[in-house]
C-alpha positions in Angstrom: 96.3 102.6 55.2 99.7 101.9 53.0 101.5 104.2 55.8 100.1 101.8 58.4 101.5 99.0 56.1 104.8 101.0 55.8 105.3 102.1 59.1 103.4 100.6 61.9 103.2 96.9 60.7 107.2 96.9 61.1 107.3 98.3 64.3 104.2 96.3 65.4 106.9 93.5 64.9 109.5 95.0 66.1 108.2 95.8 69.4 106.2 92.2 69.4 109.6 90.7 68.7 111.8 93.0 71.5 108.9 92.0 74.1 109.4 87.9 73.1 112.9 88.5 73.2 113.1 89.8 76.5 111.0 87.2 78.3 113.1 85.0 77.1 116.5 86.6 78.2 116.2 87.2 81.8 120.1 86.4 83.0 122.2 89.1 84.6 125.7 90.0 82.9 128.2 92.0 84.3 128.4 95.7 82.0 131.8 97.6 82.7 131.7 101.0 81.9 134.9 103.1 82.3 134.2 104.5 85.8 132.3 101.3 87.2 130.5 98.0 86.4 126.8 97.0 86.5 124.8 93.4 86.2 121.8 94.1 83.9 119.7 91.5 82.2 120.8 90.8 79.3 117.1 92.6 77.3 117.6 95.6 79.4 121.2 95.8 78.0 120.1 95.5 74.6 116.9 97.7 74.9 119.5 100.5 75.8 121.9 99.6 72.7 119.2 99.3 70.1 118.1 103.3 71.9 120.9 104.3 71.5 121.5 103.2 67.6 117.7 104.7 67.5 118.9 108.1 68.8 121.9 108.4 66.8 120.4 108.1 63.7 117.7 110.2 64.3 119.8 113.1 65.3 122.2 112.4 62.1 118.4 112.7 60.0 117.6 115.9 61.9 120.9 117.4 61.4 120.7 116.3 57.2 117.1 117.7 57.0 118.5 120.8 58.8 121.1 121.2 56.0 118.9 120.5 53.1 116.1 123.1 54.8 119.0 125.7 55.2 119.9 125.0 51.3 116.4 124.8 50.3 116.1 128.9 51.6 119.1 130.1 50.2 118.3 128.9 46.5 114.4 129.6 47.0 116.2 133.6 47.8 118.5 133.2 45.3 115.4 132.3 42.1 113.1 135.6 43.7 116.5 137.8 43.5 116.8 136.9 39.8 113.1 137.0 39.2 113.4 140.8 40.5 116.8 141.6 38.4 114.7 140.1 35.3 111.4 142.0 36.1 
């Protein structure tokens, strides 16, 4: 129940909020990307950003738990080597 409070409550609002906001910003705006331009509404173009900042800090938490599982092994290997040297 407190993860539900933790967790889904927030993003139960967050998604609640994105939906509101996106009925209510319907007008077309020109994008330019380097190769070309687009007209998207304007809660399409900010779905994709708020994606995007989603994605990029999810892979920068993968690649940190990554390095701290890596770590975790070598000194978990490195306490049984001395456990052995002091047996």
């Amino acid at each position: 129940m407190l993860r539900f409070i933790f967790i889904g409550l927030p993003l139960l609002l967050l998604f609640l909020l994105a939906v509101a906001f996106g009925a209510l910003n319907k007008q077309p705006i020109p994008f330019d990307f380097l190769l070309g331009q687009i007209t998207l509404p304007v809660s399409v173009l900010t779905g994709m950003f708020i994606l995007l900042g989603f994605l990029l800090g999810l892979a920068s938490m993968l690649a940190r738990q990554v390095a701290l599982k890596s770590e975790n092994r070598k000194l978990r290997k490195q306490i049984v080597s001395r456990e052995s040297a002091d047996a």
